[in-house]
C-alpha positions as CSV (number, residue, x, y, z in Angstrom):
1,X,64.9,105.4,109.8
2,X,65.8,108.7,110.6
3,X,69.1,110.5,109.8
4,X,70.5,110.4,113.9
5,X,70.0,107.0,114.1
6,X,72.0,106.0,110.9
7,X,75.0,107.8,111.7
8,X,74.5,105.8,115.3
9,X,74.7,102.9,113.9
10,X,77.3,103.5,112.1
11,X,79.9,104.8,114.4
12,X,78.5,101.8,116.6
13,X,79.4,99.5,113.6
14,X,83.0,101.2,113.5
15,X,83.7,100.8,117.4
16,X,83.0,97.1,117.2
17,X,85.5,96.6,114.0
18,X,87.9,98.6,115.6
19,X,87.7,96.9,119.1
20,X,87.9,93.5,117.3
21,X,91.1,95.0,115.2
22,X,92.8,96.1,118.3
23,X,92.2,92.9,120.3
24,X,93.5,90.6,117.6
25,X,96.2,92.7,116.6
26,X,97.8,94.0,119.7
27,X,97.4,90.6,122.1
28,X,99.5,88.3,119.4
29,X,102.9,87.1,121.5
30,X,105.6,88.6,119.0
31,X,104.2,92.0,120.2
32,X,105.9,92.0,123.0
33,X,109.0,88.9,123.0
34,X,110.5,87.4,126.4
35,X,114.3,87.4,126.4
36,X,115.5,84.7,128.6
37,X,119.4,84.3,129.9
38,X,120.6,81.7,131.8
39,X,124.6,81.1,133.2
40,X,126.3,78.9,135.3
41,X,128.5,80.2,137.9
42,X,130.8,78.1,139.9
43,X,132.1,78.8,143.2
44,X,135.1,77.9,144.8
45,X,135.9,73.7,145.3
46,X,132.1,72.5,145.0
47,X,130.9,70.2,142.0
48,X,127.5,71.8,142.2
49,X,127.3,74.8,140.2
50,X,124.3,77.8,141.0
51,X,122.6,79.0,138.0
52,X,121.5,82.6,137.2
53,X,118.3,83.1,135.1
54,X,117.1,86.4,134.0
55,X,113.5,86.7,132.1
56,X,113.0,90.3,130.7
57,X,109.3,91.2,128.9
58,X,106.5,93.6,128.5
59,X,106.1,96.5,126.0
60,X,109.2,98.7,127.4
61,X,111.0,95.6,128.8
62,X,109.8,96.8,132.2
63,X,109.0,93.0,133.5
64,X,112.1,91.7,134.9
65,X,112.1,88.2,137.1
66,X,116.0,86.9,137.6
67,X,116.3,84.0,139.8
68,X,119.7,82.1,141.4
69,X,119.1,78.3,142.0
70,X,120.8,75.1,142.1
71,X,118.6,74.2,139.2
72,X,119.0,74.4,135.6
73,X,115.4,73.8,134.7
74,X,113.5,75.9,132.6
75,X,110.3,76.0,135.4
């Protein structure tokens, strides 16, 4: 086997450990954690409260959703 196709292999043998590495290092959940608030606000004489929900996640905390609902379930 000649000397270019040694180092070829090599470095080929490399990539593959290193894409493996990244993929099961960097797509674990605690990577990147979801921050999830929830409050109650009542408004004037009604027994029915509306709830605020905020979900924050992503690398930088640049995925926000925040929803108002008569709901307090988790969906």
């Amino acid at each position: 086997m000649s000397n270019s196709k040694k180092i070829l292999l090599l470095f080929l043998a490399l990539l593959l450990v290193g894409a493996i590495w990244f993929y099961r290092n960097w797509r674990q959940e605690e990577f990147s954690p979801t921050k999830e608030n929830m409050t109650s606000i009542k408004l004037g004489n009604t027994n029915q409260p509306l709830y605020l929900k905020a979900k924050v996640w992503g690398v930088a905390g640049s995925h926000e959703e925040i929803v108002l609902s008569q709901s307090d379930s988790s969906g």
